[in-house]
N, C-alpha and C positions, 0 to 999 in steps of 0.2 A: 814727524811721520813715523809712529809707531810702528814695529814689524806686525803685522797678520800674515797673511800666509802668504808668500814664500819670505821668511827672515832668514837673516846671513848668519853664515857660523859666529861665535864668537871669539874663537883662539886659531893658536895654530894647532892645536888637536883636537879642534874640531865639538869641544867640550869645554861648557864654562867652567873657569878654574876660581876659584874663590879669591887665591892667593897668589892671584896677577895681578898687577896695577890696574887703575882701573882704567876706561877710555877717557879719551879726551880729546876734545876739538883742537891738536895740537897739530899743525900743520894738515894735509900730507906739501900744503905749495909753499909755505913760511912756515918751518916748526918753529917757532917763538915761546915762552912758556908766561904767557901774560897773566895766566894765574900766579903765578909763582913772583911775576914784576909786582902785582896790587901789591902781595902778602909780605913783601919786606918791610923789616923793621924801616930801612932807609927811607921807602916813599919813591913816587915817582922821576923824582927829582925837580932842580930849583933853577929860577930864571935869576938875573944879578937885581941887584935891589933899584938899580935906576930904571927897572923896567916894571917896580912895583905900580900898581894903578893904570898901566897901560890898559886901554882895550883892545880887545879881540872881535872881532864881528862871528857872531858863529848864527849860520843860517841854516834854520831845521829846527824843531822842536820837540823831534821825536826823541827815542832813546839815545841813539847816536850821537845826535846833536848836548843832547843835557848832560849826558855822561864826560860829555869832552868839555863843556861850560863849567862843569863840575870840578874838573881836575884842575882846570886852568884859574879857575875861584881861588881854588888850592893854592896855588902856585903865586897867589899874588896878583896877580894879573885881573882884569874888570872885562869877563865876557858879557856881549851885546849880543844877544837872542834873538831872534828874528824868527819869527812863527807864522804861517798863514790861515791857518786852522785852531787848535787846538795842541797843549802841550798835549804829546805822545805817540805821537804819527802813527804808525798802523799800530801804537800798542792801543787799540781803540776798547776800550767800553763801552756799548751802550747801554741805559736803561729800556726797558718799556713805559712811557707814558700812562699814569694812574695806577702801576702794578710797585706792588712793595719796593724800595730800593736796593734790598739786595739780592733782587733779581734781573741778575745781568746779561748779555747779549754780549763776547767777545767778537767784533766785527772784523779782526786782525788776526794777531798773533795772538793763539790760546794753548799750546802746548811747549812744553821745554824739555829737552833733555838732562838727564843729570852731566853728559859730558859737558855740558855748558857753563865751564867755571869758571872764565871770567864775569860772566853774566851771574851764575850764583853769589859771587863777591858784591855785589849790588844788590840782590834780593835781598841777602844776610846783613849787608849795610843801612838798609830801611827796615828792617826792620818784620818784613813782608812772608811768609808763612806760604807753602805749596801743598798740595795733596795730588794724586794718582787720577790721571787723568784717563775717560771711558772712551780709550780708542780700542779698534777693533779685536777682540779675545784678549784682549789685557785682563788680568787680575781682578781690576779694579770695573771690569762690563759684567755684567750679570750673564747678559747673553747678546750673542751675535746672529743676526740673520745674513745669510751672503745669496742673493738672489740674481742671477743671471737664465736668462734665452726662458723668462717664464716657471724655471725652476727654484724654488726655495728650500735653502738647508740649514737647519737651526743648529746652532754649538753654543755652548758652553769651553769647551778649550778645540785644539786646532784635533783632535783625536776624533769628534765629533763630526769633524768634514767628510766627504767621500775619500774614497783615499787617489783620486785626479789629483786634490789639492798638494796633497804632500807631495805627490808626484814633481808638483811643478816648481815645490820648496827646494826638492833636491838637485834640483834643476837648475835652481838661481845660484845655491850654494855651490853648484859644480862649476856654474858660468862663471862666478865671482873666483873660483879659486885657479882654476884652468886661463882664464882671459886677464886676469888682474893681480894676481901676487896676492889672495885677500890675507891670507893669514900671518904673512911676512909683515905686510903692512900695519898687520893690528898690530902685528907683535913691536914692530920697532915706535907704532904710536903710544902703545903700553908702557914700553920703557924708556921712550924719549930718547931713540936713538938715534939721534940723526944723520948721522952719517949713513948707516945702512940708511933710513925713511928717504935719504933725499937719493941714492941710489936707485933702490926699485921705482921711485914715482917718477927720476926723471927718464927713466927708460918707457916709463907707462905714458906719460905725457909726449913723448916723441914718437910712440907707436899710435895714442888712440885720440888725437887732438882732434882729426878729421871723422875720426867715427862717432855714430847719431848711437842715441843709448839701443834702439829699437837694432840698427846693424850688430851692436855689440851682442845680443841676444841669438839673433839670425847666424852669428859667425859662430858660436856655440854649439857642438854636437848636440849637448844635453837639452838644446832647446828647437832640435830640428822637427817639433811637432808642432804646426801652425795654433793647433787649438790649445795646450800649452802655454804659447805666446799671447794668445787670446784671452790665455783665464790671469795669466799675472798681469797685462797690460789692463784687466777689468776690476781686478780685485789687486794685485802688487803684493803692496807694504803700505802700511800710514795712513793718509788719509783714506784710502782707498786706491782705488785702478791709478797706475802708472800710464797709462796709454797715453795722455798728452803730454808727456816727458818724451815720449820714444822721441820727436826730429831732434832735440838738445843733445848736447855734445854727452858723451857717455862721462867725462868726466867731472860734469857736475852732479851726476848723481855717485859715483865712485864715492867724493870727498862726505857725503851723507851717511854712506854703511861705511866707511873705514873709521867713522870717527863715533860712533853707534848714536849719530844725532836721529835716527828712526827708532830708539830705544827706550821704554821706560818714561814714558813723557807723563812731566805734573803738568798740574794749572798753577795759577795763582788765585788763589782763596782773595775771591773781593773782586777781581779782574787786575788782569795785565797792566795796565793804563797807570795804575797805582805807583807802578815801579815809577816813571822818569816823574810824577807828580810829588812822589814824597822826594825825590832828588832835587826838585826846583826847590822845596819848603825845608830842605835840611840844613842849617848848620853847623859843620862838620866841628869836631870839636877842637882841632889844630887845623889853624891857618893860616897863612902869611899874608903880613899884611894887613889883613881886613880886622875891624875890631871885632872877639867872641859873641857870636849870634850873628855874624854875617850869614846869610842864604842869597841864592842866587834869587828869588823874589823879592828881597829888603833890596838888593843891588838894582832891581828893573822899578823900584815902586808899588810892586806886583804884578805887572803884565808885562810880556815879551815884546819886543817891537812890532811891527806888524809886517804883513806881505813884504818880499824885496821885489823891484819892477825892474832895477838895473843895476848892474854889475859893470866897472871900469878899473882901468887902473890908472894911477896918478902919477907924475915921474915927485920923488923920494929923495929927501938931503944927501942921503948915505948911495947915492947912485942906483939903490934898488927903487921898485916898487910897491905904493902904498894900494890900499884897496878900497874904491871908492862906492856906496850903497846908499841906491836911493829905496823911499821905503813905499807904501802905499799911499800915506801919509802926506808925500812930498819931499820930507825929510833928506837929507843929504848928508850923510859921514862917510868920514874917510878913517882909515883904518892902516895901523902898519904890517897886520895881518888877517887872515880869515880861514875861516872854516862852513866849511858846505857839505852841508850832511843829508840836505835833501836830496831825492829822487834824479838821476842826473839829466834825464829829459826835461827837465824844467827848463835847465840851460839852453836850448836849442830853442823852447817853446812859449814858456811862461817871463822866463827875462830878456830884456836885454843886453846882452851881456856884449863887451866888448874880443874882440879875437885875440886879444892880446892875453887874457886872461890865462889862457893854460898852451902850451906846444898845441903845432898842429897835427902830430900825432896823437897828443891824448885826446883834441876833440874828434879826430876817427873815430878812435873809443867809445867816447860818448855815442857818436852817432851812431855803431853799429849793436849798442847795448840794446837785447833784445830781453823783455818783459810778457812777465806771464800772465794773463787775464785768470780772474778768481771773484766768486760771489757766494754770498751767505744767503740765506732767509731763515731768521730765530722768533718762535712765536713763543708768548708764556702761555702756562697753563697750570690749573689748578691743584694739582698734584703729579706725583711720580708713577700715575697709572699705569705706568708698562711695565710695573714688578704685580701685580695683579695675574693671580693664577687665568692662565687661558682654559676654555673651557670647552671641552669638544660638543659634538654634535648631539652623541647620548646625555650630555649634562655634567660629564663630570670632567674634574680636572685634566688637564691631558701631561700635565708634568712641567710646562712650559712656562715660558712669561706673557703675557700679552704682545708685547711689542719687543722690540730687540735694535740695538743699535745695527743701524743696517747700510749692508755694502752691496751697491745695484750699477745693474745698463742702463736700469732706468731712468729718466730726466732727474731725477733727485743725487743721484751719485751716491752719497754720503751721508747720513745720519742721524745723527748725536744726540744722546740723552743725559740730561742739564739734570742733577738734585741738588737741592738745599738742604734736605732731612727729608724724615717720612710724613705723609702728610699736609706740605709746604710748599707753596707753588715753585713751580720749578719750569725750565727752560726748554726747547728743543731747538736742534740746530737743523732744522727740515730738509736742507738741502748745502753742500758743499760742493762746489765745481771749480773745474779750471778750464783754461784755453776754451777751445771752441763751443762747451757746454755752457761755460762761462756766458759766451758773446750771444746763444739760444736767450737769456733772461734779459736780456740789456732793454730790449724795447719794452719791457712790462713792469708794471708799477707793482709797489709789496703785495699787494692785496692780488693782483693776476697773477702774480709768481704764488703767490699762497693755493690759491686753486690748483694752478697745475699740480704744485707738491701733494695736495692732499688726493688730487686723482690718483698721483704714481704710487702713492702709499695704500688708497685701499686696494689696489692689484694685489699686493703683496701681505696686506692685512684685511681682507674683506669682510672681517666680523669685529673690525675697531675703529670707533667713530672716534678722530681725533678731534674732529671740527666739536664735538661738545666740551671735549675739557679746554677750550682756548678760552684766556678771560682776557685780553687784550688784544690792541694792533699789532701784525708781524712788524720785524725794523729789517732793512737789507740792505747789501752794500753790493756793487760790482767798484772792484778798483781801477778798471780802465774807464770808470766814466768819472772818477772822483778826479779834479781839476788839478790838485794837486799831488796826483800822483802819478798817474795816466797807465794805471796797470800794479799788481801786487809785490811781484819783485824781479830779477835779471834771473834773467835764464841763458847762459851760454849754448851759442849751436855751433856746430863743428866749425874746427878752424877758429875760434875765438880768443884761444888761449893769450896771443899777444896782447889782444885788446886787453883783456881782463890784467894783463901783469900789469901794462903803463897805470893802469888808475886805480889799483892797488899802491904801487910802489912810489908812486905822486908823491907822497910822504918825504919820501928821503930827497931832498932838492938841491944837493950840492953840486950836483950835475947838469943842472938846468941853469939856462940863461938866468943872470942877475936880474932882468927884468921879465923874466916868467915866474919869481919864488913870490911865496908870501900867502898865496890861496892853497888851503889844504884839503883835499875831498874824502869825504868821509861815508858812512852810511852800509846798511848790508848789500848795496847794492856795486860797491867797490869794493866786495870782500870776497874773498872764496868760497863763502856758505852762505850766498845769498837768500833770503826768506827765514833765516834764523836770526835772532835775538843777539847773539855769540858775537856774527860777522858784525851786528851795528856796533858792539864794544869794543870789541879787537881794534875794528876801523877810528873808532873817537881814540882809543890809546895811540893808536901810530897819528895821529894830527896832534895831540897836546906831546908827543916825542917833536912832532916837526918844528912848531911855534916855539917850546922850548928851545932847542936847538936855533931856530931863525930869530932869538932875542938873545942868543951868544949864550943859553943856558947850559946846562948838562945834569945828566945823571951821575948818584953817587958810583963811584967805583964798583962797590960790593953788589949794585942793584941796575948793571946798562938793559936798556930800555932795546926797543924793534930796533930804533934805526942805527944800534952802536955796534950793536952785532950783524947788521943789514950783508955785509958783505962776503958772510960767512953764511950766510942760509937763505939766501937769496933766491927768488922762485926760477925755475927754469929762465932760459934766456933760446929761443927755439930762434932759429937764424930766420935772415928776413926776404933773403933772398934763394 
C-alpha cells in the first residue's frame, strides 16, 4: 500500500535521512531478524540423519506453504504438498484468454515493499527481477487523478493537490506521532533495537488493543475535522481510501507505516505467481539428503497432492501424536508432522478436522479470525492509451494525459494502469475494492462488473472511450466467494490481540500438551502483517524452526532461529483476566 496522500514521516526528524538503516519488516510484535537467519553462512539449521527421508505433510500451496516445503527439502526431510487449486495461492496470475502471454492479470498480491526482506531473499533466490510499481503519485505513475463528491484533481506529484490534501497528510503525520511513538519506533525498527522496540510497542499494544483505526483518528486533535477524516478514509495511503480499515484494530495498521510496508512498492516483471512456481522447479544446489537435482516437483512426480477433506490425529510410539490426512482422492497418510499454511477458515469449514488437532484456545483463534473481502476486474487492451496527450475543447493539448491512475468514491475505488512498453497491449486494473465495496460486486458476473466500471469512469473521463481500446474478455476475482479462501486476508478488530498471539506463537510447542504438538500453522494470515507476502515467509520460517525442533533437530549455534530466541522477544503477553 503505497503512501499517496497523507504518507508517514520517515525518521525521527521528520526528514528522510540517507544514512539510516533502512526499514524493515522487523517486528514491532516479534523483532526476529529472519533476513539476517536466511543469509548465514550456517543455514537454517539440521534435523539428525534418522530423520532423513521422513515426511512432513505440508498443506497449502501458496507461498507459505512452498517456502516452508522448501526449507524442509533442504533439511532432508520429504515434504508432501497438498494443494486444492493451484501452486501459489493468492500469488495468482492470470492471463486473458487469446491476448499475448505476457499480458498479465495479478488477481492477488501485486505490489511488494522493499522492506520485505525476507521475501526478497526468494525473489533473488529464483532468480526473478522487480520494477516500480504505478501506485498512486509514485515516481513511477505518470499521472494521478484523485476524484471525490464529483470533483476531479489532476497531479503529477502530491504539490499538484489542493492544499486540503496536505492538510490532511499533516494530520496523519501528527496523529501517527502524538497517538503512537511513530518516530521512536522507526527509529529502534532502523537499528534493531529491541529492547527500546519492545518497550514502546508493548506500552502501545496495552493502550490501543481495544481501539478501531477509525477511533484512533477521532481521538486526535489534528484530525478533529470530519471532512479531513473523510478525505483520508477516501483517498488514505496505498491502494487508495483507508475507510474499510477504520472498524479493524488500529494496530494492524500501525505495524504497516512503522515498517514502511506502504513504501516504494515493485511488481514482479512476469507476475507474482512466478515466485512459489520457480521454488516448486528449483533444485537448490546444497542438500541433505536428496541426490543433486532434487526439486520439490521430482520429489511429487510433478504434482502436489490434492484437496485435504480431513485432518486427525493418531496416537504415536513416542507417546506424542502423529497427523493423519485424508486427501480428495481418498488417499490416507499419516504423518509424524505437518504444516498448514492455508487460510485458517478452512479449518472450521472446508475440513474435517478433528478437535484434538490444536488447544481449545487456539481454535477461538481461529474462530474469531476476521477477514477482509477484496475484488479486482483487469481487462487488456491494445495499448498504453492514457499517455496520449488529452485534448481540450479548443483542439489543443491541454498539457495532461488522457487518463490517469485513478483514486475515486466512486464504485471503481481504484485504478491501475498495466504497461508492457509503448505501443504493446497492456493491462487495466478497472476496479480494486475491499470490505463492503467489495460484497456491491459479488452478484455480478466479469462482464456486468465491466459495465458498471466503465460507467464510473466515463464520469470522470467523459471524452475517453475505453470500451474501444479493450481487445479481450475482463478476468475478476472476489476472494470471499473463492472456496478456497473465503476472503483476501485477516484483519484484526479490537481486542484481538491474544487471538493473533496464540497462532502466531503455535510454533513454539514445548509448552503444549504432548498430544496437541506436531501441526504447525503457517500462512500471512497467522502473521503480524497479514495481506503481505513477508508474513507468509516469516510464518513458513517459524514452522520449518518447529518441525526442526519436533524431530530433535536444532540450529547451528552462530545462526538460532525464531524459536531459540522465542523467549527473549516474545510478543506481548496482555493478561486474560
Amino acid at each position: 500500500m503505497t503512501s499517496t496522500v497523507p504518507t508517514a514521516v520517515h525518521d525521527d526528524q521528520h526528514t528522510a535521512d540517507a544514512d539510516q538503516p533502512p526499514l524493515t519488516m522487523f517486528g514491532p510484535d516479534f523483532p526476529f531478524a529472519y533476513d539476517d537467519w536466511l543469509a548465514h553462512p550456517a543455514g537454517l539449521g539440521q534435523v539428525p540423519a534418522t530423520a532423513h527421508g521422513r515426511e512432513v505433510a505440508v498443506i497449502g500451496g501458496g507461498l507459505s506453504g512452498i517456502v516452508a516445503a522448501h526449507e524442509l527439502m533442504r533439511m532432508g526431510l520429504r515434504p508432501v504438498v497438498y494443494e486444492a487449486d493451484r501452486i501459489g495461492g493468492r500469488l495468482r496470475t492470470d492471463t486473458f484468454p487469446g491476448c499475448p502471454p505476457e499480458l498479465t492479470a495479478e488477481m492477488g498480491a501485486m505490489r511488494f515493499p522493499p522492506s520485505s526482506t525476507a521475501l526478497a531473499h526468494y525473489i533473488a533466490l529464483t532468480g526473478l527481477h522487480t520494477e516500480p510499481f504505478p501506485n498512486p503519485l509514485a515516481p513511477a505513475t505518470p499521472s494521478t487523478v484523485v476524484d471525490l463528491k464529483g470533483t476531479s484533481h489532476y497531479a503529477r506529484t502530491l504539490d499538484d493537490l489542493p492544499e486540503v490534501y496536505r492538510t490532511v497528510m499533516a494530520a496523519w503525520n501528527t496523529c501517527l506521532e502524538e497517538g503512537a511513538d511513530f518516530a521512536a519506533v522507526q527509529h529502534a525498527i532502523r537499528h534493531r533495537d529491541v529492547a527500546r522496540l519492545r518497550e514502546i510497542w508493548s506500552r502501545l499494544v496495552e493502550r490501543l488493543d481495544n481501539q478501531t483505526f477509525y477511533g484512533f483518528l477521532c481521538a486526535s486533535p489534528a484530525f478533529a475535522s470530519f471532512r479531513h477524516r473523510e478525505i483520508f478514509g477516501q483517498v488514505g495511503f496505498g491502494t487508495g481510501g483507508w475507510d474499510t480499515d477504520f472498524p479493524n484494530s488500529v494496530l494492524e495498521i500501525l505495524r504497516v507505516v512503522y515498517t514502511g510496508a506502504d513504501d516504494d512498492h515493485r511488481g514482479i516483471v512476469g507476475g507474482s505467481q512466478q515466485l512459489p512456481e520457480r521454488l516448486w522447479d528449483r533444485a537448490p544446489a546444497k542438500t541433505v539428503h536428496w541426490p543433486h537435482g532434487t526439486s520439490l516437483r521430482s520429489l511429487h512426480g510433478g504434482e502436489p497432492r490434492p484437496a485435504v477433506t480431513r485432518l486427525t490425529r493418531t496416537a504415536a510410539p513416542d507417546g506424542r501424536t502423529a497427523i493423519t490426512v485424508t486427501d480428495a482422492s481418498g488417499a490416507v497418510r499419516t504423518y509424524p508432522a505437518a504444516v498448514f499454511t492455508a487460510q485458517s477458515w478452512l479449518l472450521l469449514a472446508r475440513i474435517d478436522c478433528d478437535e484434538s488437532l490444536l488447544p481449545i484456545d487456539h481454535w477461538t483463534a481461529v474462530e474469531r479470525t476476521h477477514y477482509m473481502q477484496s475484488s479486482k476486474l483487469f481487462v487488456p487492451v491494445d495499448r498504453p492509451f492514457w499517455r496520449d496527450p488529452e485534448i481540450g475543447a479548443d483542439g489543443r493539448p491541454t498539457g495532461r494525459d488522457t487518463m490517469s491512475m485513478t483514486l475515486t468514491d466512486r464504485m471503481t475505488r481504484g485504478t491501475y494502469l498495466l504497461e508492457n512498453g509503448p505501443d504493446r497491449p497492456a493491462a487495466m486494473c478497472l476496479s480494486y475494492t475491499w470490505c463492503d465495496d467489495s460484497s456491491k460486486w459479488l452478484p455480478l458476473s466479469a462482464s456486468e462488473r465491466l459495465e458498471v466500471m466503465l460507467k464510473s469512469l466515463r464520469e470522470i473521463y467523459p471524452g475517453v472511450d475505453v470500451r474501444r481500446h479493450i481487445i479481450g474478455d475482463p478476468v475478476t476475482v472476489s476472494w470471499e466467494d473463492e472456496p478456497w479462501f473465503m476472503g483476501a486476508f485477516k484483519a484484526n478488530l479490537p481486542g484481538h490481540y491474544r487471538y493473533q498471539r496464540r497462532l502466531f506463537t503455535h510454533f513454539v510447542q514445548d509448552r503444549l500438551p504432548a498430544d496437541r504438538r506436531g501441526l504447525f500453522l503457517a500462512g500471512d494470515d497467522v502473521s503480524w502483517t497479514a495481506g503481505w507476502a513477508e508474513g507468509a515467509v516469516q510464518t513458513a520460517l517459524n514452522a520449518v524452526w518447529g518441525v526442526m525442533h519436533h524431530f530433535g533437530g536444532a540450529t547451528d549455534a552462530a545462526n538460532p532461529g525464531p524459536g531459540d530466541v522465542y523467549d527473549a522477544i516474545e510478543p506481548v503477553m496482555l493478561p486474560e483476566d
